[in-house]
C-alpha positions in Angstrom: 193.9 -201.1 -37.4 191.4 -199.4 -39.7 189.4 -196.1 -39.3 186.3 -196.7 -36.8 184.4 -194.1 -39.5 186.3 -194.1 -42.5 183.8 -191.8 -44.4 184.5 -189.3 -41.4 188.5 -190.1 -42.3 187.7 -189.3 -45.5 185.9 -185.6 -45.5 188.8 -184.8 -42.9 191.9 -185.5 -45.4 189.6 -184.2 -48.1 189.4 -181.1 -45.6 192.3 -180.8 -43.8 194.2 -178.7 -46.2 191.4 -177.0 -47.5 193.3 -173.7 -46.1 196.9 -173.7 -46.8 199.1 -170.3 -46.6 202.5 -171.0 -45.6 203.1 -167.8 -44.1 199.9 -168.7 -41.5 200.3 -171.0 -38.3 196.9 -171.7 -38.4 195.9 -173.6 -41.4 194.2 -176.3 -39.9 192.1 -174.4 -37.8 191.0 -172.3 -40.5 190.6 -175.7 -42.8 188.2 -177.0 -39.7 185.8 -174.0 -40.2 185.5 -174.3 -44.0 184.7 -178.3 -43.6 182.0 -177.2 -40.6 180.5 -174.4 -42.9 180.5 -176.4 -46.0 179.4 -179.7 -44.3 176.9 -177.9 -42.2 175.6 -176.5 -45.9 175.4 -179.8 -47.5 173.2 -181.6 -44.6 176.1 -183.3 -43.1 174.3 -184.4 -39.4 176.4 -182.5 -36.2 178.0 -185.2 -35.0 180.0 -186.1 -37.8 180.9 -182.3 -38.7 182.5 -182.4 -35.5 184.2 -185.2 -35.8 185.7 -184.3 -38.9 186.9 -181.1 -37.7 188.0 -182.6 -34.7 190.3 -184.9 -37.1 191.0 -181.9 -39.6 192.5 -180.0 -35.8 194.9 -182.8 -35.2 196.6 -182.8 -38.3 198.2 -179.9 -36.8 200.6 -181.9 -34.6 199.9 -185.4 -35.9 199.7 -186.9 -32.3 196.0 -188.2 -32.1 194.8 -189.9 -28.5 196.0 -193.7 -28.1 192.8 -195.7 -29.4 191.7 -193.1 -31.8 191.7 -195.1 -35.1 189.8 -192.1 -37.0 192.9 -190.1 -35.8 195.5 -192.4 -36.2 194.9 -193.0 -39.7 194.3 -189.4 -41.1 197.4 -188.4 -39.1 199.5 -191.8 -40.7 198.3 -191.0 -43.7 199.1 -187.6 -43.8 202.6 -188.3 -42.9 203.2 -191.6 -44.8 205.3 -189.2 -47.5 208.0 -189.1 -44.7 208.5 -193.1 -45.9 208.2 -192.3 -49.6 211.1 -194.1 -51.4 214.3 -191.8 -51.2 213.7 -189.8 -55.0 209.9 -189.2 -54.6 210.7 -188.3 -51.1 213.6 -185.8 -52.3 210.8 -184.2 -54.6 208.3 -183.8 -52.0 211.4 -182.1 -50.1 211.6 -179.9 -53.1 208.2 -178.9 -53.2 207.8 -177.6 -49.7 211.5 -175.3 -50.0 209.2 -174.1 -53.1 206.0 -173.4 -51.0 208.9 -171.8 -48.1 210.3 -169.9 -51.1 209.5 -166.7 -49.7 212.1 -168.4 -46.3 215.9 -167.1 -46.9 217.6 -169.8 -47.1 219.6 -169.9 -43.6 216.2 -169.5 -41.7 215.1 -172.5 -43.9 217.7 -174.8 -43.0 217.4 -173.6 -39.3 213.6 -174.0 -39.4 213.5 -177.1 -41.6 215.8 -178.9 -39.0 214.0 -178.4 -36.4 210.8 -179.7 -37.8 213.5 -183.2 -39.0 214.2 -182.9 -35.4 210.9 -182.7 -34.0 209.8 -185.9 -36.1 213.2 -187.4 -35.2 212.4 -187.2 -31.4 208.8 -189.2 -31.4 209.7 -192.3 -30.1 207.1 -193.5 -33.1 205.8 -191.7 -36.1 203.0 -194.4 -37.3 200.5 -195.5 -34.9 198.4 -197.7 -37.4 200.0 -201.7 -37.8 200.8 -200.8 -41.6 202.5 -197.1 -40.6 204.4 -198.7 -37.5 205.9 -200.8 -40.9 207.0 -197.4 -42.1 209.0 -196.3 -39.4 212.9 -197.2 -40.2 212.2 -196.1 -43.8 210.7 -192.2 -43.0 213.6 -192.0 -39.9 216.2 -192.6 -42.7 214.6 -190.3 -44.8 214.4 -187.7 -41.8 217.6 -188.2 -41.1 219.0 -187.8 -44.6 217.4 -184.8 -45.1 219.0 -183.2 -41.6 222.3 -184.4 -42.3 222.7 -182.8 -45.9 221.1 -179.3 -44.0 223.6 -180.0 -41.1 226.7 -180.4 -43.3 228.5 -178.2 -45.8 227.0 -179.7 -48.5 223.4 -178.5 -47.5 224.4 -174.9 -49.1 224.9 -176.8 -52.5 221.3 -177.5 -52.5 220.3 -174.3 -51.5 218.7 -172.7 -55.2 220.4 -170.2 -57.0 
């Protein structure tokens, strides 16, 4: 399945981190008002601003409406990393404990694992026909990750 407006699809993932502060839960809807303002600016007609802010709002949960396309591939391909093979998804595990950096390091693991959790839970992570190929490889992945922050060894990796 393929986006219904993929130029919509596009200003959204161009948009949807547009704000990112880690220490703020509200990213996304701050990202939604820079793509409306700036859109709005450059002539953008009102239908598809809102459309792309809609899009650029459900990045927040990654769970877009059953027979949203627009949604269902922003939200696949924002979480396609979770299927990344198992070293260029290690270092994209890296580089979020680096943007957490200012989370002590038990409050990360608890926090972390209840994000793998979360993910772990959806009875899918892909809606799209390609991401739904994606699946076993980000749930391994997922689970990878939870079980070295479950164990004993998960305060090897914690940085000195």
């Amino acid at each position: 399945m393929y986006a219904a407006d993929p130029d919509v699809v596009r200003l959204a993932a161009w948009y949807h981190d547009a704000v990112y502060d880690p220490r703020r839960a509200d990213n996304e809807e701050r990202s939604a008002h820079v793509a409306e303002s700036e859109l709005a600016a450059a002539g953008l007609a009102v239908g598809s601003i809102a459309r792309v802010a809609r899009l650029v709002r459900l990045t927040t949960g990654h769970d877009a409406p059953a027979g949203d396309s627009d949604g269902e591939v922003l939200c696949d391909a924002d979480l396609a990393i979770l299927a990344a093979p198992a070293g260029d998804y290690d270092c994209y595990v890296a580089a979020v404990r680096e943007e957490y950096g200012h989370v002590d390091w038990p409050a990360w693991r608890a926090g972390r694992g209840e994000v793998l959790t979360g993910l772990l839970d959806r009875p899918r992570l892909f809606r799209t026909t390609a991401g739904r190929a994606w699946q076993q490889a980000a749930r391994d992945n997922l689970r990878r990750e939870l079980t070295t922050l479950a164990g004993p060894s998960g305060d090897a990796a914690q940085p000195r």
